[in-house]
C-alpha positions in Angstrom: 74.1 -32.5 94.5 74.1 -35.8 93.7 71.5 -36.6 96.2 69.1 -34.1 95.5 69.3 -35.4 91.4 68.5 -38.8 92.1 65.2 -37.5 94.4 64.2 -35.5 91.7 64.5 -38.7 89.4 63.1 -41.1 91.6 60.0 -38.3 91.8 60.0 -37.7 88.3 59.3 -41.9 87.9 57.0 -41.9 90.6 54.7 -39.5 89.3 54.6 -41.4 85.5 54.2 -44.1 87.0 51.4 -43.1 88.8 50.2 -41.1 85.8 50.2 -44.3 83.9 48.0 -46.2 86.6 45.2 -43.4 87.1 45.0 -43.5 83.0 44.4 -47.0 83.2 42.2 -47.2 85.2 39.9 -44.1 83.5 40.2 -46.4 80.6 38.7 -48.8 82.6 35.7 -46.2 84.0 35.3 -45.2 80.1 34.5 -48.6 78.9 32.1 -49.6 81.8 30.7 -46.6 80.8 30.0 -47.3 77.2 28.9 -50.9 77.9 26.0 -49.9 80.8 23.0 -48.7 80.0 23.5 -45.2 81.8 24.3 -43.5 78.4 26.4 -41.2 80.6 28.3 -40.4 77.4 29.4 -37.1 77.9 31.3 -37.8 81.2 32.6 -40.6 79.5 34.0 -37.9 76.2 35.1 -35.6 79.1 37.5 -38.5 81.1 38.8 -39.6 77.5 39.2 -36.2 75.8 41.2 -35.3 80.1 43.5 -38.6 79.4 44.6 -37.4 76.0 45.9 -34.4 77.1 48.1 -36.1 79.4 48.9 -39.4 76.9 48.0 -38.3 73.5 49.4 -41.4 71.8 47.0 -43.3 73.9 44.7 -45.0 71.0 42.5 -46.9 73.7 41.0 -43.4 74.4 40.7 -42.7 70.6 38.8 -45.9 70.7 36.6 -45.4 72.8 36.0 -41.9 71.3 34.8 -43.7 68.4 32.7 -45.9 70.3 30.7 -42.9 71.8 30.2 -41.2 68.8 29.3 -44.4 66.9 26.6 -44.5 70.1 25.0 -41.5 69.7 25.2 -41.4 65.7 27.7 -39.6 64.7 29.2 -41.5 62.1 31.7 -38.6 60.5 33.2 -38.2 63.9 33.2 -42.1 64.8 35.0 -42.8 61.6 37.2 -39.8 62.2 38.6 -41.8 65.5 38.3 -45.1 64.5 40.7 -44.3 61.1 43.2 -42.7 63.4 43.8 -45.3 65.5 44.2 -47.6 61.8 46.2 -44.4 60.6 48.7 -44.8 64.0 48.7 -48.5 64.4 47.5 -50.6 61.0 47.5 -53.7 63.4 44.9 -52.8 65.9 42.1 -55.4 65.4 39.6 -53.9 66.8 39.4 -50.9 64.5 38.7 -52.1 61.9 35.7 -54.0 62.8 34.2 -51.0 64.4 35.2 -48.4 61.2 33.7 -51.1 59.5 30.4 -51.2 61.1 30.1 -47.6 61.7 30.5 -47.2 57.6 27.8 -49.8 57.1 25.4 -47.9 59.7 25.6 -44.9 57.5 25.2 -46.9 54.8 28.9 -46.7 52.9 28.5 -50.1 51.8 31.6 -50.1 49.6 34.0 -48.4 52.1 32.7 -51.1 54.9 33.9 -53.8 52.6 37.1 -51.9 52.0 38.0 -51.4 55.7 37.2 -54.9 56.3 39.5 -56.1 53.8 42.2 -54.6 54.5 42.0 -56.4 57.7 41.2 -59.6 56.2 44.5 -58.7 54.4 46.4 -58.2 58.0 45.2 -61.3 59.4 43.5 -63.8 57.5 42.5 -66.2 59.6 40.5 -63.8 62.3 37.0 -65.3 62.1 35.3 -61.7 63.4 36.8 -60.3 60.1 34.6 -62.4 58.2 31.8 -62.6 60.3 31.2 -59.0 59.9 31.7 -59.1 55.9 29.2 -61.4 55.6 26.6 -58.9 57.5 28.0 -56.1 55.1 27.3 -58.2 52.1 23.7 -59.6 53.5 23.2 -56.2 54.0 23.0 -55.2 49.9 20.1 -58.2 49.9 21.8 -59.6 46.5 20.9 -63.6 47.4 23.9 -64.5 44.7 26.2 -62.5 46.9 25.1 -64.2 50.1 24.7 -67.7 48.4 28.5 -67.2 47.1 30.3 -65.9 50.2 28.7 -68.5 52.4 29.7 -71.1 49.8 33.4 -69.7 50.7 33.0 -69.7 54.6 31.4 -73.3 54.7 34.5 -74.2 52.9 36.9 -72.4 55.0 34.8 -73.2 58.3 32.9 -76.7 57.7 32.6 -77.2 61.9 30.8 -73.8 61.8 27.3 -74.9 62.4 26.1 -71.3 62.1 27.6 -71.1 58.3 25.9 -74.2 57.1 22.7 -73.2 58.4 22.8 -69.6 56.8 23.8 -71.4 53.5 20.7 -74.2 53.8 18.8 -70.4 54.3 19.9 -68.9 51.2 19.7 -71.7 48.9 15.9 -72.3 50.2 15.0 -68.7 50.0 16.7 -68.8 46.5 14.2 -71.1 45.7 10.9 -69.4 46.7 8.7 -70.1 43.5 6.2 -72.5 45.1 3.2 -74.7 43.8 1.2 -76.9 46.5 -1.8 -78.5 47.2 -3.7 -78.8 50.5 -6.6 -81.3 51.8 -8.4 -80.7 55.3 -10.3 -83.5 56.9 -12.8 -82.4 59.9 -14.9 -84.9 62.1 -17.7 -83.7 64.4 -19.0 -85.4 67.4 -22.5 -84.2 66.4 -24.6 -86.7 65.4 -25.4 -86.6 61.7 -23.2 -83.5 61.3 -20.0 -83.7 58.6 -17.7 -84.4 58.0 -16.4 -81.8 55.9 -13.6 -81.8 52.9 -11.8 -78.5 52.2 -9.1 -78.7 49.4 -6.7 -76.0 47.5 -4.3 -75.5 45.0 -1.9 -72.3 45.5 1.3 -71.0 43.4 3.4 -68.5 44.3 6.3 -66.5 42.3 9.2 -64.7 43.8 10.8 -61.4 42.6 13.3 -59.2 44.3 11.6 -57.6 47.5 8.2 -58.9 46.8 5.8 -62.4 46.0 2.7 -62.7 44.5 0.5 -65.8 44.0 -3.3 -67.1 43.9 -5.0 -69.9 45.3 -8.3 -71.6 44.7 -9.8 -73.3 47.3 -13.1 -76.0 47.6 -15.0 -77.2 50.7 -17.7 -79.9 50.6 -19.8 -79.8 54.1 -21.7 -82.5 54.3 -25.0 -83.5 56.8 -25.8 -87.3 57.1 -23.0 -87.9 54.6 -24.7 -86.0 51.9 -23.2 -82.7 50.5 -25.1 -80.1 52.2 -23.0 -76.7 50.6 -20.2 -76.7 48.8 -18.4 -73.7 47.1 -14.8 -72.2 45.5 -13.2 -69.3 46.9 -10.7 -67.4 44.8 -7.5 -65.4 46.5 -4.6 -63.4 45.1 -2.1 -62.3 48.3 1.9 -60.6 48.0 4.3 -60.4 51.2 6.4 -57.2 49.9 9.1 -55.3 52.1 8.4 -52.1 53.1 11.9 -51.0 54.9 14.9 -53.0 55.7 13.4 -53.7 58.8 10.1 -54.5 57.7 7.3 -56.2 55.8 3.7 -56.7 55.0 1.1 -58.9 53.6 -1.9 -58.4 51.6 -4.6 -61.0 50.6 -7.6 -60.1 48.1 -10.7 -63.2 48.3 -14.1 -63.7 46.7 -16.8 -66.0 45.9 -20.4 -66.3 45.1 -21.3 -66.1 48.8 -22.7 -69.6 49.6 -19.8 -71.1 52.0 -17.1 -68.5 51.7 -17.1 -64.6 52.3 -18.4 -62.9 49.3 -15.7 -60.6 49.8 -12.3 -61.1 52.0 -9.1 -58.3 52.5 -6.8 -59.0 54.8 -3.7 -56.8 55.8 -0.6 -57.2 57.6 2.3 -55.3 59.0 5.1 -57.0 59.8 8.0 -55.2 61.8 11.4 -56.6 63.4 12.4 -54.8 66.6 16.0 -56.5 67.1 16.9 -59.3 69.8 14.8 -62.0 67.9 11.4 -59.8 68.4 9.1 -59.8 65.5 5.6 -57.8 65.7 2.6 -57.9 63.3 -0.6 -55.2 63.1 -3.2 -56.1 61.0 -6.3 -55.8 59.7 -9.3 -57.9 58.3 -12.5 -57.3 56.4 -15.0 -60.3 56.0 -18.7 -59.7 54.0 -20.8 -62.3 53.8 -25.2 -62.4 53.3 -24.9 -58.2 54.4 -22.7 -59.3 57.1 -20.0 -57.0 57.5 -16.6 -57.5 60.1 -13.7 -55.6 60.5 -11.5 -57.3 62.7 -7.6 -56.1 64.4 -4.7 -58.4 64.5 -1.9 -57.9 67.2 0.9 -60.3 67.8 4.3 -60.6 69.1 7.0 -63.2 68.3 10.3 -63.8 69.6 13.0 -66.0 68.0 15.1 -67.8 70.5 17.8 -70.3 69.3 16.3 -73.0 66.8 12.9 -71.7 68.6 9.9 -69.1 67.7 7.2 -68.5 69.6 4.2 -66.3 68.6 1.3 -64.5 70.5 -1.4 -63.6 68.7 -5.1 -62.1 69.3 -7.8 -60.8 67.2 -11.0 -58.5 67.6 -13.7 -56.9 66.0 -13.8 -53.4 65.5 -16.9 -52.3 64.4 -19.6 -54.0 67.3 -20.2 -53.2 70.8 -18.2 -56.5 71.8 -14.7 -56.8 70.6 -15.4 -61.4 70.8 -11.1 -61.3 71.2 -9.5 -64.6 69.9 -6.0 -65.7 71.7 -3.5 -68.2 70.5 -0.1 -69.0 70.7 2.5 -71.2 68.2 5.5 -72.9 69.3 8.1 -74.0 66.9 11.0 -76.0 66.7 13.0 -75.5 63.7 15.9 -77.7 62.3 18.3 -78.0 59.2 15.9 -75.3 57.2 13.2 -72.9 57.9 10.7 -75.7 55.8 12.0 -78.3 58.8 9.9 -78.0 62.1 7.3 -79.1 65.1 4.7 -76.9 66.0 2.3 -76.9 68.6 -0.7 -74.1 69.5 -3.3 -73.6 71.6 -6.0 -71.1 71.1 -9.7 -69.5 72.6 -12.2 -68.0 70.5 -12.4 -67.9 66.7 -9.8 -65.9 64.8 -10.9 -64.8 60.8 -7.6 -66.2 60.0 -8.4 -69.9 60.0 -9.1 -71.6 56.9 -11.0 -74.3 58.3 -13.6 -72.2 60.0 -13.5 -69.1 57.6 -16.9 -70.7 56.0 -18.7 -70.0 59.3 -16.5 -66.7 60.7 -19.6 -64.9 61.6 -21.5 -67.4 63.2 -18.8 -68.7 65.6 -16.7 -65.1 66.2 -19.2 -64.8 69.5 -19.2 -68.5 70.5 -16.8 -70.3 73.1 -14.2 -72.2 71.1 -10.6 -74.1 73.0 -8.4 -75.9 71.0 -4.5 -77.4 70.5 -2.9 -78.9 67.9 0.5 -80.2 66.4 2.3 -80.1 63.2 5.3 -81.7 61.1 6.8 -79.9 58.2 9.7 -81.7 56.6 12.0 -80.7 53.0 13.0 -83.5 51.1 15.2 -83.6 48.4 15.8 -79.3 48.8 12.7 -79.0 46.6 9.7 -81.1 48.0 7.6 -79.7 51.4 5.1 -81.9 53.1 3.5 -80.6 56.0 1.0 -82.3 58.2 -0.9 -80.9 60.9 -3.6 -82.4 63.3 -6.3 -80.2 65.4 -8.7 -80.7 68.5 -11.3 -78.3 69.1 -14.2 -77.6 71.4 -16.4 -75.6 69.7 -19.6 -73.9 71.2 -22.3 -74.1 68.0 -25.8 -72.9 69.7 -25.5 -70.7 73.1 -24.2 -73.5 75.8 -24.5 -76.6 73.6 -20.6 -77.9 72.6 -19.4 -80.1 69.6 -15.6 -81.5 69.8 -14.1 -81.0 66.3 -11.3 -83.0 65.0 -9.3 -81.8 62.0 -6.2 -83.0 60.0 -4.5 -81.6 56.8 -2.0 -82.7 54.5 0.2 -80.1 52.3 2.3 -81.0 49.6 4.6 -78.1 48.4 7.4 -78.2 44.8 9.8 -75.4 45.3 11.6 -74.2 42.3 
């Protein structure tokens, strides 16, 4: 009798014991699951919903519940598992990031920040806790918010590089009201041709989600050292936000007609697409002496690190010919989005540079190659210069070439 009890018990143990192992290890198959990008989610609802018939108490499974729903979208039913597994064990770390995140994806701001507290409350000095309030208050756009909670985690963190560097952000976008000044220098190697002297003045104000500003600009093009045509042109241009993830640009110029466009609208849209990726569609109108071009912009940019790099090309869309333009910008940002290098390099003639705007429809069919390089620098977190320096090889008559040198000065007062 005896005998027969203790192989009953040693079966009994054997068999939790190897219940205990095979739910481990469809724990296991669950996750790898959720992390690949197989999206195999119901198999993964049907192994975890299996194992919680067998361990019910088994919050792992909840878990990773949560994590499928929160996948697919379905908030109510992510937060339903992710507060359970608070609900059963306040101490689980991991919930309350995730609750947390899955409230601010359906846009609960205020019960994000509650969740999140209340682990901030448990454990204090968890660094995740934080870095996941910050993106729930970023998230409500209120700069005062962001400038004040970063204000606490550089304090809290000062080796936090990441911390310092969103707080140099905020302050600098706090001050986005703008007034500057610009002069353009450009040297041909044409005999008896130039140089020419392009200036401007531009202010910009800052509201909530928008800007707005003007700028008046004035080119001198001289031939044999003696003006040859000069002229203003007059702009008035707004970035404005469109959706959370995106943006655009409008610009609005004039003149009499002599130099510049007689009329000038330019329009960009600017979307983010996660992972650093930033794309821009746009559009632009030139009319100058009955000449009329519509031109497309496409681009793609990518931020990498301290990095961004940009692809950009342009085309017309109302002649035969499209005459694309190509270029791309390197830059190399430090300290503050105002503090970088740049380099570019560039075929054809795009109706986005200022230089060249002036003679837009007579070069958008001729051969152009150029590169340059520029320095921007903020001194004293309100003052901008900027130089930049330019080379180009510029067809100006059908298979006759001109090299063009260009350099530019901008002084900018934020405020």
């Amino acid at each position: 009798m005896k005998l027969k009890f203790l192989l009953f018990f040693v079966g009994v143990c054997n068999s939790v014991f190897a219940q205990k192992i095979n739910t481990d290890s469809l724990l296991v198959v669950t996750n790898n699951i959720i992390k690949s990008d197989t999206k195999e989610y119901f198999k993964a609802k049907k192994i975890a919903h299996q194992c919680l018939k067998v361990a019910p108490d088994y919050l792992d499974f909840h878990m990773a519940l949560g994590r499928i729903h929160k996948n697919e979208q379905n908030i109510d039913s992510a937060k339903y598992y992710f507060q359970h597994v608070i609900d059963a064990n306040p101490k689980y770390k991991e919930a309350f990031v995730f609750l947390s995140k899955t409230e601010l994806d359906g846009k609960n701001n205020e019960a994000a920040l509650a969740t999140i507290n209340k682990g901030i409350a448990i454990y204090p000095e968890e660094k995740e806790f934080y870095l996941v309030k910050l993106q729930i208050i970023n998230s409500e756009e209120n700069p005062k918010k962001s400038l004040e909670y970063l204000e606490f985690l550089t304090a809290k963190y000062p080796e936090n590089v990441m911390f310092t560097n969103q707080l140099r952000e905020v302050k600098s976008n706090m001050k986005s009201n703008r007034i500057g000044a610009n002069y353009s220098y450009t040297s041909f190697s044409r005999d008896n041709y130039g140089p020419w002297h392009l200036s401007s003045v531009n202010y910009m104000k800052q509201f909530n989600k928008a800007s707005i500003g003007g700028r008046i600009s004035y080119i001198d093009r001289r031939i044999n050292g003696a003006s040859a045509n000069f002229g203003y042109f007059y702009e008035i241009e707004s970035y404005f936000k469109t959706t959370k993830k995106s943006y655009s640009f409008a610009n609005i110029g004039f003149s009499e007609g002599k130099v510049f466009p007689e009329f000038r609208f330019l329009y960009s849209y600017y979307l983010t697409l996660g992972k650093g990726f930033e794309t821009e569609i746009g559009y632009r109108y030139n009319q100058q002496q009955d000449i009329k071009l519509s031109s497309g912009i496409l681009a793609l940019g990518k931020y990498f690190k301290n990095n961004w790099i940009n692809f950009r090309t342009s085309f017309l869309i109302n002649e035969p010919k499209l005459y694309p333009s190509f270029s791309s910008t390197f830059r190399h940002y430090y300290n503050t989005k105002y503090d970088y290098f740049s380099f570019n390099l560039g075929y054809g003639t795009s109706p986005d540079e200022r230089q060249t705007l002036t003679q837009f429809q007579d070069r958008v069919a001729l051969t152009s190659f150029r590169f340059g390089a520029g320095y921007s620098k903020l001194f004293a977190k309100k003052y901008i210069i900027g130089v930049n320096s330019s080379f180009n090889n510029q067809e100006y008559y059908p298979e006759k070439f001109q090299n063009e040198y260009n350099i530019s000065i901008d002084l900018t007062y934020l405020f």
